[in-house]
N, C-alpha and C positions, 0 to 999 in steps of 0.2 A: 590453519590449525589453531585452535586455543592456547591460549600457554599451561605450561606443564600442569599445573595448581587446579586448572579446572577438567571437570570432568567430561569423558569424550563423546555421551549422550546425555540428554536431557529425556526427562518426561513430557509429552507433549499436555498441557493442561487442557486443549480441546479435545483431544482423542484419547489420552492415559495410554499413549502406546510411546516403546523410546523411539528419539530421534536423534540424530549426529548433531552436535553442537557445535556450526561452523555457523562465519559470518555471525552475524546480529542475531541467532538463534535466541540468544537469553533475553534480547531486548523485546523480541515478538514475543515471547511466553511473558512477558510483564504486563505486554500493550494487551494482550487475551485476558491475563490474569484481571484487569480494569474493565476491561470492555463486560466480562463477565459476573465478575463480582463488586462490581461499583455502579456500573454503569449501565447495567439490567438487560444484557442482550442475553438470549439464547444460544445453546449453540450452533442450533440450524441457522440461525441467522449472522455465522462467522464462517465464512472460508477463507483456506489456508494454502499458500502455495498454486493459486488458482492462475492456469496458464495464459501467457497470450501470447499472440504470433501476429507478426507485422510485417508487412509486403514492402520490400524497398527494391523497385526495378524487378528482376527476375526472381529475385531470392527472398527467402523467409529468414525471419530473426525471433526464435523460440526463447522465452526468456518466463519466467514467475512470479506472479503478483503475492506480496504477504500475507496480505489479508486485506478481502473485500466482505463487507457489510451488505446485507439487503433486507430490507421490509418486503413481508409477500415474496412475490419471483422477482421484484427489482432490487438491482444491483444501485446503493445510493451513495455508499462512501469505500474508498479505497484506502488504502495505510499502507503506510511505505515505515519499515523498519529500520534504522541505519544505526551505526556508529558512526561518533565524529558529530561532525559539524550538519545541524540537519538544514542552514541555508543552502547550503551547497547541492542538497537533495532535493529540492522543492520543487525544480523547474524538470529533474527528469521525474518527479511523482504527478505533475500535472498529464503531464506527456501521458503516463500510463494511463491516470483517469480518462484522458479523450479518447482512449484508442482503445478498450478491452472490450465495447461494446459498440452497437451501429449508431449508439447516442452516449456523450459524454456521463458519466457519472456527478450529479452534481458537485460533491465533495469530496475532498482528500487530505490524507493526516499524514505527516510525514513525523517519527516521534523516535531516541534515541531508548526507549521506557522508561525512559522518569519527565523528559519534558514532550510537546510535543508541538505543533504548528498545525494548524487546522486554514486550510486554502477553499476558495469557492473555486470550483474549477473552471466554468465559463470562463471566468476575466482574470483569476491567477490572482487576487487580491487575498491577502493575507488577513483572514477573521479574528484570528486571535494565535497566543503564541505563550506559552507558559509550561506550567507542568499540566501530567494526564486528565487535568479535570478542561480541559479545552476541548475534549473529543464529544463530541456530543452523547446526552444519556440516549437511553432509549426512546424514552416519550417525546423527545423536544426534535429528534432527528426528522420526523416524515417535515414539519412544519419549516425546520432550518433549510431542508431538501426543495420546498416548495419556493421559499424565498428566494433559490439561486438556482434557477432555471437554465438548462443546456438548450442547445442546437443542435443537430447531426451536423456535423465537418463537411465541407466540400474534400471533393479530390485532393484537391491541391494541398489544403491546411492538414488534411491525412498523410499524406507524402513530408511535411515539415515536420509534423509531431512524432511522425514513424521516426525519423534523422535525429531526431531529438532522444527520442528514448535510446533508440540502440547505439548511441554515441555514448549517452552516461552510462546504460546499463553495463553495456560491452567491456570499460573500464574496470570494474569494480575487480574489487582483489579478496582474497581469503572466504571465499565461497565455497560450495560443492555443485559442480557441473556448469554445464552452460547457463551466462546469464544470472543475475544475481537473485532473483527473489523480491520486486519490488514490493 
């Protein structure tokens, strides 16, 4: 729950419809607020809360991505919202980008909304790390995207990345429902 002082929904700034202000709620409406009016993306080109499910042995682990980016029908950068310390987040937000399609997402942002880290997801190499002007604009992302090219995961690296995510996801606290909302 928020503390007292803040209020118990927010407006969503992609949708203008309210939402419950749990977890890093206010920090994703900051990283949209950028993404949107700084950084020249549209809103067809931001999804919110975009699901995925990951197979570990017999079982499924349903969990929600923040926000992923796409040019066209491809999915090219994914944002992880966090409070706190966003190193600590980087390694379950990589996770997320290998694993939410049948081919990694090239990039991923892990940002608290005022600073952010920008990762290539391939090799987990940190691009850069600052405040929100690190997320790529619009015009410079297909190019940035091309420069850090994926592979589809074998089996195996899919079964690590799975363990990887629903390890840190699973953890996470002061959420609403299953699974935090990467």
């Amino acid at each position: 729950m928020p503390p007292p002082d803040t209020p118990q929904t927010l407006t969503d700034y992609l949708t203008g419809r309210p939402i419950p202000n749990v977890g890093p709620e206010a920090n994703r409406q900051a990283v949209i607020r950028y993404l949107l009016d700084v950084a020249g993306y549209a809103c067809g080109e931001i999804a919110a809360r975009v699901p995925i499910s990951v197979s570990i042995g017999q079982a499924a682990y349903e969990a929600r991505i923040d926000l992923v980016v796409s040019l066209g029908p491809a999915p090219v950068m994914l944002v992880k919202c966090a409070a706190g310390s966003l190193g600590s987040r980087e390694r379950e937000t990589l996770a997320a980008a290998r694993l939410l399609h049948t081919r990694p997402l090239p990039l991923a942002v892990v940002s608290d909304g005022r600073q952010a880290t920008l990762l290539a997801t391939a090799t987990g190499r940190k691009l850069a790390a600052s405040d929100l002007s690190v997320i790529p604009r619009r015009q410079d992302l297909a190019a940035l995207a091309a420069a850090h090219p994926t592979l589809a995961l074998s089996d195996a690296q899919r079964h690590k990345e799975s363990l990887i995510f629903r390890s840190y996801d699973s953890m996470q606290v002061n959420v609403a429902g299953k699974g935090s909302g990467v």
